[in-house]
C-alpha positions in Angstrom: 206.7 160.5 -72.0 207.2 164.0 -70.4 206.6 166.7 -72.4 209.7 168.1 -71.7 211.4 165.5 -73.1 209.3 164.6 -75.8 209.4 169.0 -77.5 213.9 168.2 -76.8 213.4 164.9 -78.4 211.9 166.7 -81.8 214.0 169.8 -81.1 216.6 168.0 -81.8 215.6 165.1 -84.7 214.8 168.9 -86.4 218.4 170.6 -85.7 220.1 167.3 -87.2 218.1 167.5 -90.7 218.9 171.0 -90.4 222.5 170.6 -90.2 222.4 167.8 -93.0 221.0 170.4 -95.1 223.3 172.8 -94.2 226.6 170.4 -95.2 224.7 169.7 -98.0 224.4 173.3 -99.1 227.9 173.7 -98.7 228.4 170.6 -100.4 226.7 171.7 -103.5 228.6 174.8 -103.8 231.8 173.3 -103.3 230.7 171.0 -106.4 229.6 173.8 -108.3 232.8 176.1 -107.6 234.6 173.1 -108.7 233.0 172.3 -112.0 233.1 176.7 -112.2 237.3 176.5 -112.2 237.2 173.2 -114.3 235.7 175.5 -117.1 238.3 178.7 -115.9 240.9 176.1 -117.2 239.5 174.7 -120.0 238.9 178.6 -121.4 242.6 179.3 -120.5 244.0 176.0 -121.4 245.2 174.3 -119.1 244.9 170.8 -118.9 247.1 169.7 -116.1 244.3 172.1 -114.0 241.4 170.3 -115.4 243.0 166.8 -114.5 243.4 168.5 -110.7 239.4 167.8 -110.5 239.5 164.1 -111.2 240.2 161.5 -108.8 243.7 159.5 -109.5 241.5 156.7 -111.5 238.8 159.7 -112.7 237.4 158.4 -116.0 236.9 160.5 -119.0 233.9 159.4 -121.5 234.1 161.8 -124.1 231.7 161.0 -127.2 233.1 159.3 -130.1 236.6 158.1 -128.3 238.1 155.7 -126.0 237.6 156.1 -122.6 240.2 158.1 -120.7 241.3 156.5 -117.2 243.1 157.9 -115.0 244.4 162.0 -114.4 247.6 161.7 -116.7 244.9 160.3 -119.8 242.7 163.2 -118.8 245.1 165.7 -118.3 247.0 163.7 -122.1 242.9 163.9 -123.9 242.7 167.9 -123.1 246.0 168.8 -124.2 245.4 167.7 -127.4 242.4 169.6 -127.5 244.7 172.5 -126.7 247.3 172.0 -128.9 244.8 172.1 -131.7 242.0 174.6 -130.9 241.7 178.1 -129.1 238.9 177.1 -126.9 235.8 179.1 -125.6 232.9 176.9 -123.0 230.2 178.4 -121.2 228.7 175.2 -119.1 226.6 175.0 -116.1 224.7 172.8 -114.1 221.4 172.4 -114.5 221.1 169.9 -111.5 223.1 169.3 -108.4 222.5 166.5 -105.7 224.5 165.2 -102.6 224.3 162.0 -100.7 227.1 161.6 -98.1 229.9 161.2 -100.4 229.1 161.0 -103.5 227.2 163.5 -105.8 226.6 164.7 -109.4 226.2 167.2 -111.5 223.6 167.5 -114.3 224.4 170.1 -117.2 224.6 172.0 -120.5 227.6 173.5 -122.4 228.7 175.7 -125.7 232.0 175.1 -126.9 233.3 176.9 -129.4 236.4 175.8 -130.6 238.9 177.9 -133.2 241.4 175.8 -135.3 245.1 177.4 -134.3 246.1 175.8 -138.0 242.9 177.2 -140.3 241.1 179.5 -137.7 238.2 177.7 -138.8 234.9 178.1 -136.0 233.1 175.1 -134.8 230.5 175.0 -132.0 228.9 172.6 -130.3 226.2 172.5 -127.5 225.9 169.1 -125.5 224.5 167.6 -122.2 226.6 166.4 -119.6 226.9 164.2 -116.1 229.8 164.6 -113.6 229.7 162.1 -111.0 231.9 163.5 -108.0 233.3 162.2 -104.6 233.9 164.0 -101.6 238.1 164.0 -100.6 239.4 163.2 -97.5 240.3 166.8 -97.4 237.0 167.7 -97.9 237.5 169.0 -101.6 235.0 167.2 -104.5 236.4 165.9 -107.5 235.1 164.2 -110.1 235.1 160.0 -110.3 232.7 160.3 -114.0 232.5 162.7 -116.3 230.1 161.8 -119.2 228.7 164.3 -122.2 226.7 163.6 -125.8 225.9 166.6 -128.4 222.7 168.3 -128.6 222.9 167.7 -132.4 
Protein backbone atom coordinates (compact mmCIF):
# COMPACT_ATOMS: atom_id res chain seq x y z
CA UNK A 1 0.00 0.00 0.00
CA UNK A 2 1.33 3.58 -0.64
CA UNK A 3 2.18 5.49 2.07
CA UNK A 4 0.19 8.12 1.02
CA UNK A 5 -2.72 6.29 1.22
CA UNK A 6 -2.04 4.20 4.09
CA UNK A 7 -1.08 7.96 6.80
CA UNK A 8 -5.15 9.17 4.78
CA UNK A 9 -6.44 5.77 5.59
CA UNK A 10 -5.49 6.30 9.60
CA UNK A 11 -6.05 10.07 9.25
CA UNK A 12 -9.22 9.44 8.82
CA UNK A 13 -10.26 6.02 11.00
CA UNK A 14 -8.74 8.80 13.75
CA UNK A 15 -11.12 11.94 12.76
CA UNK A 16 -14.21 9.46 12.87
CA UNK A 17 -13.60 8.27 16.68
CA UNK A 18 -12.88 11.82 17.09
CA UNK A 19 -16.15 12.94 15.93
CA UNK A 20 -18.02 9.98 17.80
CA UNK A 21 -16.48 11.42 20.83
CA UNK A 22 -17.39 14.64 20.10
CA UNK A 23 -21.43 13.76 19.63
CA UNK A 24 -20.95 11.90 22.44
CA UNK A 25 -19.71 14.88 24.57
CA UNK A 26 -22.49 16.78 23.41
CA UNK A 27 -24.62 13.87 24.08
CA UNK A 28 -23.70 13.77 27.67
CA UNK A 29 -24.37 17.30 28.29
CA UNK A 30 -27.62 17.32 26.71
CA UNK A 31 -28.43 14.35 29.29
CA UNK A 32 -27.06 16.16 32.04
CA UNK A 33 -28.90 19.61 31.17
CA UNK A 34 -31.93 17.53 31.04
CA UNK A 35 -31.84 15.70 34.25
CA UNK A 36 -30.38 19.60 35.56
CA UNK A 37 -34.17 21.16 34.55
CA UNK A 38 -35.97 17.89 35.69
CA UNK A 39 -34.73 18.97 39.24
CA UNK A 40 -35.51 23.08 38.35
CA UNK A 41 -39.11 21.56 38.24
CA UNK A 42 -39.23 19.32 40.80
CA UNK A 43 -37.84 22.45 43.29
CA UNK A 44 -40.50 24.66 41.73
CA UNK A 45 -43.21 22.21 41.37
CA UNK A 46 -44.11 21.49 38.54
CA UNK A 47 -45.04 18.28 37.46
CA UNK A 48 -46.39 18.61 34.07
CA UNK A 49 -42.43 19.89 33.38
CA UNK A 50 -41.03 16.86 34.93
CA UNK A 51 -43.35 14.55 32.73
CA UNK A 52 -41.85 16.76 29.53
CA UNK A 53 -38.57 14.47 30.15
CA UNK A 54 -40.20 11.10 29.83
CA UNK A 55 -40.93 9.40 26.68
CA UNK A 56 -44.94 8.96 25.95
CA UNK A 57 -44.59 5.27 27.65
CA UNK A 58 -41.58 6.69 30.20
CA UNK A 59 -41.88 4.47 33.32
CA UNK A 60 -41.71 5.65 36.78
CA UNK A 61 -40.25 3.05 39.55
CA UNK A 62 -40.38 4.90 42.59
CA UNK A 63 -39.58 2.76 45.83
CA UNK A 64 -42.40 1.41 47.77
CA UNK A 65 -45.29 2.02 44.90
CA UNK A 66 -46.68 0.81 41.76
CA UNK A 67 -44.99 1.45 38.78
CA UNK A 68 -45.98 4.60 36.95
CA UNK A 69 -46.39 4.12 33.00
CA UNK A 70 -46.77 6.49 30.83
CA UNK A 71 -46.28 10.79 31.03
CA UNK A 72 -49.88 11.53 32.44
CA UNK A 73 -49.06 8.66 35.52
CA UNK A 74 -45.74 10.56 35.96
CA UNK A 75 -46.84 13.82 35.50
CA UNK A 76 -50.37 12.31 38.10
CA UNK A 77 -47.35 10.48 40.85
CA UNK A 78 -45.49 14.17 41.19
CA UNK A 79 -48.41 16.13 41.63
CA UNK A 80 -49.34 14.43 44.46
CA UNK A 81 -46.04 14.82 45.83
CA UNK A 82 -46.81 18.53 45.23
CA UNK A 83 -49.95 18.88 46.55
CA UNK A 84 -48.60 17.49 49.79
CA UNK A 85 -45.00 18.66 50.40
CA UNK A 86 -42.99 21.99 49.73
CA UNK A 87 -40.12 20.24 48.01
CA UNK A 88 -36.26 20.89 48.08
CA UNK A 89 -33.67 18.10 45.79
CA UNK A 90 -30.22 18.66 45.15
CA UNK A 91 -29.35 15.46 42.69
CA UNK A 92 -26.53 14.80 40.32
CA UNK A 93 -25.07 12.34 38.35
CA UNK A 94 -22.39 10.53 39.43
CA UNK A 95 -22.09 8.62 35.96
CA UNK A 96 -23.04 9.43 32.46
CA UNK A 97 -22.65 7.03 29.34
CA UNK A 98 -23.83 7.16 25.62
CA UNK A 99 -24.11 4.48 23.08
CA UNK A 100 -25.94 5.63 19.82
CA UNK A 101 -29.27 6.08 21.21
CA UNK A 102 -29.62 5.09 24.28
CA UNK A 103 -27.82 6.21 27.52
CA UNK A 104 -28.06 6.51 31.40
CA UNK A 105 -27.46 8.37 34.07
CA UNK A 106 -26.04 7.15 37.38
CA UNK A 107 -26.70 9.38 40.60
CA UNK A 108 -27.29 10.61 44.18
CA UNK A 109 -30.06 12.96 45.53
CA UNK A 110 -31.26 14.92 48.98
CA UNK A 111 -34.76 15.61 49.18
CA UNK A 112 -36.13 17.36 51.70
CA UNK A 113 -39.63 17.50 51.77
CA UNK A 114 -41.91 20.03 54.19
CA UNK A 115 -45.50 18.87 54.96
CA UNK A 116 -47.87 22.02 53.61
CA UNK A 117 -50.44 20.45 56.37
CA UNK A 118 -47.88 20.06 59.66
CA UNK A 119 -44.72 21.78 58.29
CA UNK A 120 -43.11 18.76 59.52
CA UNK A 121 -39.22 18.19 57.79
CA UNK A 122 -38.31 14.91 56.25
CA UNK A 123 -35.19 14.14 54.31
CA UNK A 124 -34.05 11.53 52.47
CA UNK A 125 -30.80 10.70 50.47
CA UNK A 126 -31.08 7.91 47.70
CA UNK A 127 -29.32 6.46 44.55
CA UNK A 128 -30.77 6.64 41.38
CA UNK A 129 -30.70 5.24 37.43
CA UNK A 130 -32.28 7.21 34.50
CA UNK A 131 -32.23 5.27 31.40
CA UNK A 132 -32.72 7.89 28.45
CA UNK A 133 -33.27 7.80 24.59
CA UNK A 134 -32.15 10.10 22.16
CA UNK A 135 -35.53 11.98 20.23
CA UNK A 136 -35.95 12.25 16.83
CA UNK A 137 -35.42 15.93 17.44
CA UNK A 138 -32.38 15.29 18.97
CA UNK A 139 -33.53 16.10 22.62
CA UNK A 140 -32.94 12.98 25.48
CA UNK A 141 -35.57 11.97 27.53
CA UNK A 142 -35.94 9.56 29.88
CA UNK A 143 -37.45 5.74 28.95
CA UNK A 144 -36.41 4.48 33.06
CA UNK A 145 -36.17 6.21 35.88
CA UNK A 146 -35.31 4.01 38.98
CA UNK A 147 -34.22 5.20 42.67
CA UNK A 148 -33.81 3.23 46.38
CA UNK A 149 -32.92 5.20 49.81
CA UNK A 150 -29.55 5.37 51.19
CA UNK A 151 -31.22 4.36 54.54
Amino acid sequence: MNNNILIAVIAFLCSCGERESNLNTNDIEAIEEMSKDRAVAFNSGDARRISDHFTVEGILMAPGKSVARGKKAVEEYYAGIFREYETVLESYYDEVEVSGGLGFGRGEAKVMLISRQSGDTTYSSSKYLNIVQKQSDGTWKTTHDIWNGNE
